[in-house]
Structure formats: C-alpha cells, structure tokens
KEKOLMI-623553 format. One line per field, with one value per residue (C-alpha): y, z negated, x; residue number from 1. Coordinates in nm, 2 decimals. Example, Ala and Ser with C-alpha at 12.3 -4.5 7.8 and 13.67 -1.06 7.14 Angstrom:
Y <- -0.45:-0.11
Z <- -0.78:-0.71
X <- 1.23:1.37
pos <- 1:2
//
This chain:
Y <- -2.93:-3.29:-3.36:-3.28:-3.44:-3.72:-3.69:-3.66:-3.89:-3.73:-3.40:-3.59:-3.65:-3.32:-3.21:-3.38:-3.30:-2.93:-3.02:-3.19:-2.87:-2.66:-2.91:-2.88:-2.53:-2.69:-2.93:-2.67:-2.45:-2.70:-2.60:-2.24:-1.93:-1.89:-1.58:-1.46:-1.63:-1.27:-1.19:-1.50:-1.46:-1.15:-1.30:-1.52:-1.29:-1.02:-1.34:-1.43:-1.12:-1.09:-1.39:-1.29:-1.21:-1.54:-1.67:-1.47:-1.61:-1.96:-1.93:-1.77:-2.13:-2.37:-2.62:-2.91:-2.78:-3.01:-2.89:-2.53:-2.62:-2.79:-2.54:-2.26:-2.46:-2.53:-2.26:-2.00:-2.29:-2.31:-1.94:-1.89:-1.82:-1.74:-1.93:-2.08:-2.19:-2.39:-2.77:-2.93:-3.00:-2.62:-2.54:-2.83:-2.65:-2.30:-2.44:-2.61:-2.31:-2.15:-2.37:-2.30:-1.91:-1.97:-2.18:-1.91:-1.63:-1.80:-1.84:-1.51:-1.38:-1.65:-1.45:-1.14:-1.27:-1.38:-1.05:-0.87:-1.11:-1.04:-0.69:-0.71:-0.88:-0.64:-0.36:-0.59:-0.62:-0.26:-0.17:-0.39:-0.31:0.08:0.00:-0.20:0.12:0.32:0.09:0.07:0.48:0.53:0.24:0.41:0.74:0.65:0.49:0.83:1.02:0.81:0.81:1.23:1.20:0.97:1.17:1.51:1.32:1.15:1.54:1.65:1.33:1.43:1.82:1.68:1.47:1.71:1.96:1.71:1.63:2.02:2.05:1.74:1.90:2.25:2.06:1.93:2.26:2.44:2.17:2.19:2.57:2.58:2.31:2.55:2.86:2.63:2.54:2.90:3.02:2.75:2.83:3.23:3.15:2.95:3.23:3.47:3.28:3.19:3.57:3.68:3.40:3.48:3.84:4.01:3.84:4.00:4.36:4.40:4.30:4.50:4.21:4.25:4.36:4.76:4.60:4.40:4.70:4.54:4.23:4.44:4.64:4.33:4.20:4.52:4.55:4.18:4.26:4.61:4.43:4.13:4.42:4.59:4.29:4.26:4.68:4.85:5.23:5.51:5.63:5.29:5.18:5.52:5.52:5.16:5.11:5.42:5.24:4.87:5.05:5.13:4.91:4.81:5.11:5.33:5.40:5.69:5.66:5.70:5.46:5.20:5.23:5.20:4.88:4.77:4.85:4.67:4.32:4.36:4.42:4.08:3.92:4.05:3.91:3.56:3.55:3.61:3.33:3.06:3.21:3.18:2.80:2.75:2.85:2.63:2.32:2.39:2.49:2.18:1.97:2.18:2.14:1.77:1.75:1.96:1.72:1.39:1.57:1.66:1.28:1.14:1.36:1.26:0.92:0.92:1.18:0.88:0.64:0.81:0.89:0.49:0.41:0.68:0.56:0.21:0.37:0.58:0.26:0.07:0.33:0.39:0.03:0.00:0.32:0.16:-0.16:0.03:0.20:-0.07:-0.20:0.11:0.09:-0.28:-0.20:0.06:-0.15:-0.42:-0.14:0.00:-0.34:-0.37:-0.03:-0.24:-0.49:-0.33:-0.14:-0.49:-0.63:-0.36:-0.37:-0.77:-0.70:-0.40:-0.70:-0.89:-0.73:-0.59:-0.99:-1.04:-0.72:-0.86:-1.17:-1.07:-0.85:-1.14:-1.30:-1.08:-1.05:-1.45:-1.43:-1.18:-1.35:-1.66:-1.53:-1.23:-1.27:-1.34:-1.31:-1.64:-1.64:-1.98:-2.11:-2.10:-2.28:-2.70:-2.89:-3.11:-3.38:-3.28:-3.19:-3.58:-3.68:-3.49:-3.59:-4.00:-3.92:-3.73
Z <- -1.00:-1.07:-1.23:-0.94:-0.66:-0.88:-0.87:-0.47:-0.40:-0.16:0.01:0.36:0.13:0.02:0.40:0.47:0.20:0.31:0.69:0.50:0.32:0.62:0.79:0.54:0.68:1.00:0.87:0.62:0.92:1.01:0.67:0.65:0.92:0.99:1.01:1.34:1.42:1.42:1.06:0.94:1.08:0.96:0.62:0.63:0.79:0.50:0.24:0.37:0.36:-0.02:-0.08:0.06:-0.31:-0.39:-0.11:-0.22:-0.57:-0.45:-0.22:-0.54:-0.75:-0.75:-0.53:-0.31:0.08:0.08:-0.23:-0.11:0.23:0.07:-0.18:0.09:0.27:0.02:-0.21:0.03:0.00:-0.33:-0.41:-0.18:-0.38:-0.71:-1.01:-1.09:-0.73:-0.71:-0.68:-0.97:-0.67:-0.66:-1.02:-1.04:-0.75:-0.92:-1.27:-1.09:-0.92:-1.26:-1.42:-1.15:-1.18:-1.62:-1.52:-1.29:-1.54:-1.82:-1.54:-1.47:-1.88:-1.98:-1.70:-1.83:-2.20:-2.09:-1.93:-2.22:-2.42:-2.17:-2.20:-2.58:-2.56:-2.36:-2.62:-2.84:-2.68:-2.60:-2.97:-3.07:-2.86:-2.92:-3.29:-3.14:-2.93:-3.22:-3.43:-3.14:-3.10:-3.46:-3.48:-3.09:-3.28:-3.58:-3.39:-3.18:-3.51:-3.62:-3.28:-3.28:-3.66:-3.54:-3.23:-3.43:-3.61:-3.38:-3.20:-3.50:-3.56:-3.19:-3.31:-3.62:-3.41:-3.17:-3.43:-3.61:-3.29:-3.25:-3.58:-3.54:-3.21:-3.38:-3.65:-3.47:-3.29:-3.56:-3.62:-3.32:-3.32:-3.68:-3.54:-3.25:-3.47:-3.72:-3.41:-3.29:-3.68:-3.67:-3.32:-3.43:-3.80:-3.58:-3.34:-3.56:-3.83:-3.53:-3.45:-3.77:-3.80:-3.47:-3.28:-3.65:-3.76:-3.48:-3.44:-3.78:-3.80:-3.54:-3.40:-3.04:-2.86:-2.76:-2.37:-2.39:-2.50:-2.19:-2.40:-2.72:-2.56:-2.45:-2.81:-2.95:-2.69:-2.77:-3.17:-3.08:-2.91:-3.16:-3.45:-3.25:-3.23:-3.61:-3.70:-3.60:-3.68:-3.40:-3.59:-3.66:-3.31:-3.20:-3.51:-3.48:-3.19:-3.28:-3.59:-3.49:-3.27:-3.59:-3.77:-4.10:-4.28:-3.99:-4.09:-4.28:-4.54:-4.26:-4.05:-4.36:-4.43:-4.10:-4.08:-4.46:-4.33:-4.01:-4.21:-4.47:-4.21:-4.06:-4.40:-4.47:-4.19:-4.24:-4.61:-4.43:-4.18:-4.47:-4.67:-4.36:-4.28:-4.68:-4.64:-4.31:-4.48:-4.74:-4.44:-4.23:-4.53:-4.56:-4.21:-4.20:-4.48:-4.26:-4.00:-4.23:-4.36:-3.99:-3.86:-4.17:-4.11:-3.73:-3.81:-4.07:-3.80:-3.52:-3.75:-3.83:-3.50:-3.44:-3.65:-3.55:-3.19:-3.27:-3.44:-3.14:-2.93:-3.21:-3.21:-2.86:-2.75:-3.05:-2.89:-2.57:-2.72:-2.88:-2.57:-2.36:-2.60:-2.62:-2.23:-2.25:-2.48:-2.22:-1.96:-2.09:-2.22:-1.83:-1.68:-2.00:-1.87:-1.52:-1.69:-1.86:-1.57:-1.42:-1.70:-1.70:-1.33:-1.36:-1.66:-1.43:-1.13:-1.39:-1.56:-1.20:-1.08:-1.38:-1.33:-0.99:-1.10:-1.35:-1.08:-0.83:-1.15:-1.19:-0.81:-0.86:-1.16:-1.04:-0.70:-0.91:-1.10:-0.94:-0.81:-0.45:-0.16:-0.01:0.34:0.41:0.68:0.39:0.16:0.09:0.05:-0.22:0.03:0.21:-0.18:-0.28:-0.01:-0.07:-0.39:-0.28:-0.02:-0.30
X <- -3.76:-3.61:-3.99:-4.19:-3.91:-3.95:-4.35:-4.33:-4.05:-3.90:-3.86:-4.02:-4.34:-4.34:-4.28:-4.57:-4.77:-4.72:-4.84:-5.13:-5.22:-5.18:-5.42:-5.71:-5.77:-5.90:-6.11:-6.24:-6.30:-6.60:-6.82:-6.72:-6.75:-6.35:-6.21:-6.04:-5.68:-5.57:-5.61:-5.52:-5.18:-5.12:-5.22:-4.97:-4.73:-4.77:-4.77:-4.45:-4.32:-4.38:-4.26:-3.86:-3.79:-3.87:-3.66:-3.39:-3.42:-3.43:-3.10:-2.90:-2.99:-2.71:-2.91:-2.83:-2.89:-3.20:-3.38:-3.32:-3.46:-3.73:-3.83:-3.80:-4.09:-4.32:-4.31:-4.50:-4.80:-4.76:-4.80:-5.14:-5.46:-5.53:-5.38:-5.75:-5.80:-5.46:-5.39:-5.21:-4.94:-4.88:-4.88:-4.62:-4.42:-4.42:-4.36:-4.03:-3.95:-4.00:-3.72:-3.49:-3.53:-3.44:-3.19:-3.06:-3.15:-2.94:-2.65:-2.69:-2.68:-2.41:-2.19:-2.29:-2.22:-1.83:-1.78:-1.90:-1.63:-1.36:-1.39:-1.40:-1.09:-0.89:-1.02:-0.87:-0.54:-0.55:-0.62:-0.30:-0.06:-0.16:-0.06:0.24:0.35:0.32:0.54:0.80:0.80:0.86:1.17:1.28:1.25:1.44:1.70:1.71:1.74:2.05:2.22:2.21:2.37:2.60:2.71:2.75:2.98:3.16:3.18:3.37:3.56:3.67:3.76:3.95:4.16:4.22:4.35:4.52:4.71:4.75:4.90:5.13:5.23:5.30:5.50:5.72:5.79:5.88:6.09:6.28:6.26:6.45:6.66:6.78:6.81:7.05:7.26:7.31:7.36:7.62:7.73:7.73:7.94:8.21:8.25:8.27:8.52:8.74:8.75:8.82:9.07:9.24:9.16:9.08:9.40:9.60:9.46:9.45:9.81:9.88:10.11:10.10:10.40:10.35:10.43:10.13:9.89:9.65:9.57:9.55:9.31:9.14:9.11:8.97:8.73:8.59:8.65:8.41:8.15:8.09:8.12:7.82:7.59:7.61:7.58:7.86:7.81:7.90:8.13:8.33:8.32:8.48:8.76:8.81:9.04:9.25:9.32:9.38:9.67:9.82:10.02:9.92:10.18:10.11:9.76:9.64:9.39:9.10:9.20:9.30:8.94:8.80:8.99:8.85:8.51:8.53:8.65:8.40:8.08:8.24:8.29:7.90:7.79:7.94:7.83:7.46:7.49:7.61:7.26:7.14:7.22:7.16:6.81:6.78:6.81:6.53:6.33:6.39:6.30:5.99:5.90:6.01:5.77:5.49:5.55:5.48:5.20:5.05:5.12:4.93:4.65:4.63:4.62:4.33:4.14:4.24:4.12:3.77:3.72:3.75:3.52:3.31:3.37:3.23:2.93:2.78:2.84:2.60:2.34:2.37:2.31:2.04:1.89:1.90:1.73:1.46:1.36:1.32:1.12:0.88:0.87:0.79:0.50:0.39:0.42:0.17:-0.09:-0.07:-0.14:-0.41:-0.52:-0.60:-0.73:-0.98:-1.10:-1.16:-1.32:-1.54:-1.60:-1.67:-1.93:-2.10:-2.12:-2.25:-2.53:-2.60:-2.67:-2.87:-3.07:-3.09:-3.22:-3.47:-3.62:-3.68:-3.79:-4.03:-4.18:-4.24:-4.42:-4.63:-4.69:-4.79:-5.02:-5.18:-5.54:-5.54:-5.82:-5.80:-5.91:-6.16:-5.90:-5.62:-5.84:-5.82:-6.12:-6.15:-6.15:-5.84:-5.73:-5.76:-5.55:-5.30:-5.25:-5.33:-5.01:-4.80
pos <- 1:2:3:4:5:6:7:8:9:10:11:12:13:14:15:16:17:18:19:20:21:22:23:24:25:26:27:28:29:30:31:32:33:34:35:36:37:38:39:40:41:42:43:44:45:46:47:48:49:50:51:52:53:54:55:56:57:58:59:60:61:62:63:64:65:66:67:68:69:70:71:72:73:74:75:76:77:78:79:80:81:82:83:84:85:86:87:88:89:90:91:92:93:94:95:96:97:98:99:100:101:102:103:104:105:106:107:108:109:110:111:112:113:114:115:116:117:118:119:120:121:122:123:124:125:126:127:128:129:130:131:132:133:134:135:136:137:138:139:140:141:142:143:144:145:146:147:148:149:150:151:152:153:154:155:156:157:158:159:160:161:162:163:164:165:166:167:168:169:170:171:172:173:174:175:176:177:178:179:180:181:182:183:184:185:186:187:188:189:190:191:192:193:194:195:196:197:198:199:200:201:202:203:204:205:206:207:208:209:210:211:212:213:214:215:216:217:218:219:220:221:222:223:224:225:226:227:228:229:230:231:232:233:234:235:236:237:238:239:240:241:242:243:244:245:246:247:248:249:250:251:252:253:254:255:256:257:258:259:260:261:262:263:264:265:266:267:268:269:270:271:272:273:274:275:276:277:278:279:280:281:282:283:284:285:286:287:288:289:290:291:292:293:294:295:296:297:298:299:300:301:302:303:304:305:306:307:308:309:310:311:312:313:314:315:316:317:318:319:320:321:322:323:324:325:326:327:328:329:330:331:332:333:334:335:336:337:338:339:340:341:342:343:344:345:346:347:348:349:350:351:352:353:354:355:356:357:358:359:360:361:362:363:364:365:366:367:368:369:370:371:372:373:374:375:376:377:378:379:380:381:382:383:384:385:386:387:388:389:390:391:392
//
C-alpha cells in the first residue's frame, strides 16, 4: 500500500485516476456496440455487491481514514476484468491490498498465538496451585490430626483434674468426719468418767439421805439411761435401781452383782472409747496423709492440664492458620477457574476473527483472480490506458 501511494502520489491522483478509468468506457463506447445502460448498472451493481467482503476486509486494517477511504474507492476498479486484461495500475492496487490483508492475517494469528499463550498460562497456574492445594490440605490435615490428639488429651487432663479435685475434696471430709467422731468419743469418755466419778460414785454408795429419795431417783434414772445407750440388759435395768437403793452391806449377793456388772459394762465401755480415741489418731495421721497425697495429685493433674491447655491453644491457632491457607489456595484456583474461562473465551474471539479474516481473504483472492466477462463499456482503451498511467 505505501509502494503504490508512493507510485501515485497521492490519494487525489489516484481519485482521479479512478474518474479517468471510469471515463475510458465512454470513449471506448465510440469503437465498440455498447451494451444497454441497464445491464451495465446491474454489472456494476452485482460487482459491487461481491466486492462487500473486500470492503469488509479493508475497514478491519489498521489504516489511516484516508487510505481506507481511498482503497474503498479504487479497489472495486481494480478488481473489474480478468487478471490478463488488467492495467499494471490495478495489479499494483490488488497486490497493495494483498499486503494489507497479510498484514491483517498475521494481526489476526499473532492474537490468536497470545491467546493460545494466555490460556496455557492459566493451565499452568491452575496445574500449580492444584499441587499447591494439595500440599496445603495434607499440612491443614495433619495439623487437624494433631489438634484431635491434643484435645483428647486435654479432655482427660480435664477428667484427671476433676477427680483429683474430687478426691482432695473427699480427703479432707473424711478428715473432718474423723475429726467430729474424735470430739464426740472425747465428749462421750468425759461424760461418762464424770458419771462414774460423780452419780456412779453416789448410788453406788448409797449416800443420799433416805429424805431425798427424789434426787436418788433422779440419779438412777440418768445412771439407767446412759447404761442403756451403751448395752444395758433387761434384766439389769430392772434389778438395777432395786439395788442402788441398797446400801453397799445391805445388798444380797444378787444385787452386789448387779451393781459389779453395772460398773464393769461402764468400765468396758470407757476402756473402748480410750481404744477408740487410740485408734483415731492413727487414723487422722492416715487421713492427713490421704489428704497430702490427694493435694499432690491435684496439683500435678492442674499442672498437666496447663500444659495441655497451652497445647490445644497452639494446635488450635496452627489449625486455624492452616485453614486459611487451604481456603487462600482455593480462592486463587476459583478466580483461576474465571480466568481460564476467559482465556478460553478470548482465544475462541480470536481464532473466530482470524477465521473471519482468512474467509474475506479468500473472497479477495478469488475476486482477483477469477475470469471475468467484461462488458465493452467497463473496458479501457489502450489510449485512455496510457493516460492513465502518464497522470499516475
């Protein structure tokens, strides 16, 4: 195209080149029978309709507005007749035209070749971050692993404490259960020393005054119901008054021993309650010693369930890390999923214009060098020929 503006100057030359040509059909109308205006317009009418491919061809090049216009105008001219009946001016135009449309082409292919690399990079892409999503799921999964082992543990670091705590708690309340069973053994010995030392003392010396019978009575009823509480027989607890009315050389055999046997179930039951409180201090220490025992275990439970503690929070917050990871890894292979579907949609556009192209291509080549009927009124004479190419 630059060669032949260059050969005709300018696209007013060519302009008038082309009125030129149109004008040699006149004066060749003079030496030949001319067919009927009629026909020669639709001539050109279904010429020009074959040549809107080529029209469309020329308005895709990346052309200035005046060499479009300009080959627009001429190229119809240039096209007319058979490629052995053309003027070295047309063949010049269609070999311009020629360039433009493998200029175009190449355009058209180098498009097509980026698309095709565009969407080979996003199978790339999409190929390594696949193997990057697979890396991140197996590190997610492992961490996923480790934070279940490390919650089961932490679950039973949680029951050890709380049973620890439990058995501190039930320690200590056998503790203060022995405790209160020493202070009413105690409480029980004194009560009953005292009555042995004072209301045994008295009935069994048979030392109150006959005129005060009401606090004897009193006595022996009290002596009676402490002897029950501790296994006082029917037997003794029906003999026994009768005989602590007696004084002491008053009493019969029977009664002698009903007394004997009262003060020796007391005497029994007092040497019990010092085994009794004996054995409570062995216990205490034993229980004491439960208790230290319990408290040491709680605190090596409280410490392990620390640590434990701090270990879910580590693989829950590595967890947590390795998730978002995974996701961010989805997330770029979804917008590479997009991507793709672009890629591929810009390579279809592509190869589409190309396809286009080739096709108008095509329909120009064939229009230049098909065989054509040349009606006489559309032909140049060699006169009219030689101007043209004096003016061009």
């Amino acid at each position: 195209l630059a060669q032949a503006s260059s050969r005709l100057k300018s696209g007013s030359l060519l302009l008038l080149a082309t009125s030129r040509y149109r004008a040699m059909g006149k004066r060749a109308a003079a030496k030949a029978a001319s067919p009927s205006k009629a026909k020669v317009a639709k001539v050109e009418d279904e010429f020009t309709e074959e040549c809107q491919p080529v029209f469309d061809l020329i308005k895709q090049a990346d052309l200035s507005d005046g060499c479009q216009d300009m080959l627009l105008t001429v190229i119809p001219f240039c096209l007319r007749g058979s490629p052995g009946h053309r003027h070295e001016f047309q063949h010049k135009m269609a070999q311009a035209l020629e360039k433009v449309s493998s200029h175009l082409e190449e355009t058209k292919a180098t498009t097509v070749q980026q698309a095709e690399v565009a969407v080979q990079e996003v199978a790339t892409q999409q190929a390594e971050i696949a193997g990057k999503i697979a890396a991140a799921k197996s590190t997610a999964d492992e961490a996923r692993a480790h934070h279940n082992t490390v919650q089961e543990a932490l679950s039973a670091a949680n029951k050890a404490h709380s049973e620890a705590a439990a058995a501190v708690a039930a320690s200590k309340e056998s503790c203060r259960e022995g405790e209160e069973k020493q202070a009413e053994t105690t409480k029980e010995k004194a009560e009953y020393g005292q009555l042995v030392a004072d209301t045994w003392s008295t009935l069994k010396a048979c030392s109150i005054p006959g005129k005060q019978w009401r606090e004897r009575e009193k006595l022996i009823k009290v002596m009676t119901e402490m002897l029950k509480k501790i296994g006082m027989t029917s037997s003794l607890e029906s003999s026994l008054p009768v005989a602590l009315k007696l004084k002491p050389e008053e009493r019969g055999a029977f009664a002698t021993k009903t007394v004997e046997y009262a003060e020796a179930l007391v005497t029994k039951h007092l040497a019990a309650l010092d085994t009794k409180l004996t054995n409570f201090e062995a216990e205490a220490a034993t229980m004491a010693q439960a208790v230290t025992e319990a408290e040491a275990s709680l605190k090596s439970a409280r410490e392990i369930q620390t640590k434990c503690q701090d270990q879910f929070v580590e693989a829950e917050n590595s967890l947590v890390e390795k998730d978002e990871a995974l996701n961010a890894e989805k997330n770029i292979e979804n917008s590479l999923g997009s991507k793709a579907q672009e890629a591929k949609a810009s390579l279809e556009t592509a190869e589409g214009a190309l396809a286009d192209v080739k096709a108008l291509i095509a329909k120009f080549l064939t229009l230049r060098d098909q065989e054509k009927e040349v009606l006489p009124d559309l032909q140049a004479t060699e006169t009219d020929t030689a101007a043209m190419e004096a003016t061009a």
